[in-house]
C-alpha positions in Angstrom: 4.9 56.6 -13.1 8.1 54.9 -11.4 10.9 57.0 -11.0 12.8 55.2 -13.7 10.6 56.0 -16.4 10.7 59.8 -15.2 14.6 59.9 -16.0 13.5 59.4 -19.4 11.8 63.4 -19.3 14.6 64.7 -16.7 17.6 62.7 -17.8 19.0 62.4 -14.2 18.2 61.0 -11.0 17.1 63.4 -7.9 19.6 62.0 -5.0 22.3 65.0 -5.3 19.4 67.5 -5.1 17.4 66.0 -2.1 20.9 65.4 -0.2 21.5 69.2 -0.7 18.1 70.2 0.0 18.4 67.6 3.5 21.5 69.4 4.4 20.0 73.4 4.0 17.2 72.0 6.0 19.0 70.5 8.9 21.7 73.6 9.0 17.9 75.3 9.3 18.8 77.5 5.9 15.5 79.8 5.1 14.5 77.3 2.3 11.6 77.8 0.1 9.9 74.9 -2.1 8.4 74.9 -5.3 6.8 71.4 -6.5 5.3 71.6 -10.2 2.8 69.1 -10.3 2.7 67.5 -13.8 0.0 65.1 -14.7 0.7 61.7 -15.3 4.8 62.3 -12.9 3.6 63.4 -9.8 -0.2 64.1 -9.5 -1.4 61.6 -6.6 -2.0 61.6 -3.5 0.7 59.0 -2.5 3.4 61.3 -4.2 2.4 65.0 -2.7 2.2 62.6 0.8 6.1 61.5 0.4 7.2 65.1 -0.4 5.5 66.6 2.9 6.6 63.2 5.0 10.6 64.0 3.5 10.1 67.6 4.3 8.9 67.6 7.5 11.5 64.9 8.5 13.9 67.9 9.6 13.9 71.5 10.1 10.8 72.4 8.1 11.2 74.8 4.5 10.0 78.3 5.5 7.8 77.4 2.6 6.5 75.0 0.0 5.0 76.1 -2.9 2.5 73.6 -5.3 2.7 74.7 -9.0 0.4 73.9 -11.0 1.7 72.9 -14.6 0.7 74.3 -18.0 1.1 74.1 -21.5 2.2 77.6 -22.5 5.8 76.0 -23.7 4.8 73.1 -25.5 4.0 74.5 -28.5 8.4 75.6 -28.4 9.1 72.5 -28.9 7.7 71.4 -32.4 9.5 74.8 -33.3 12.9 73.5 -31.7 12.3 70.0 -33.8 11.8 68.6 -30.3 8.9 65.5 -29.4 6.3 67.1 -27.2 5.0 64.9 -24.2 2.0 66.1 -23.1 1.4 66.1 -19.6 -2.3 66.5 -18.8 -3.0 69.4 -15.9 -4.0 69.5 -12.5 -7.4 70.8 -12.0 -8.3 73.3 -9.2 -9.9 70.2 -7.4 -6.8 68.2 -6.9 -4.7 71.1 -6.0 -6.8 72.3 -3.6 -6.5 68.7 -2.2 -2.6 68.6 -2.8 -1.9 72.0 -1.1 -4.1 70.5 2.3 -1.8 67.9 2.3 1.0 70.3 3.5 -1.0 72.5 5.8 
């Protein structure tokens, strides 16, 4: 999905948050990472490739962290009155294949 059609889950664009994370990284800040990966948002190769290649543009994070996501919430949000999007989940394949990406 394009990043435009993400705001429509998050609400609100990610430039404050990587200029903050760009600025602990260069001031070499003990930073550590942690990257749900959410079926359907951020699940490919390309993406996973563009978060190590803006990490590693600096002082690199102490550590990074791929999480996988899961359903254990959802089910909060029919009894909040909310829509639930259902993001399908990573299998151990493609994490495995993610997390190689970053080591």
């Amino acid at each position: 999905e394009s990043a435009r059609s993400r705001l429509r889950y998050i609400g609100v664009g990610n430039e404050q948050i990587l200029s903050n994370l760009s600025y602990l990284l260069s001031q070499h800040a003990r930073v550590q990472i942690r990257v749900p990966v959410i079926g359907g948002m951020n699940d490919s190769i390309e993406e996973m490739t563009a978060i190590r290649d803006f990490l590693s543009a600096g002082f690199p994070p102490e550590r990074v962290d791929l999480l996988p996501y899961h359903r254990m919430g959802e089910n909060k949000y029919g009894a909040l009155g909310k829509a639930v999007s259902f993001f399908s989940v990573p299998t151990p394949e493609q994490m495995a294949q993610f997390r190689a990406i970053f080591t």
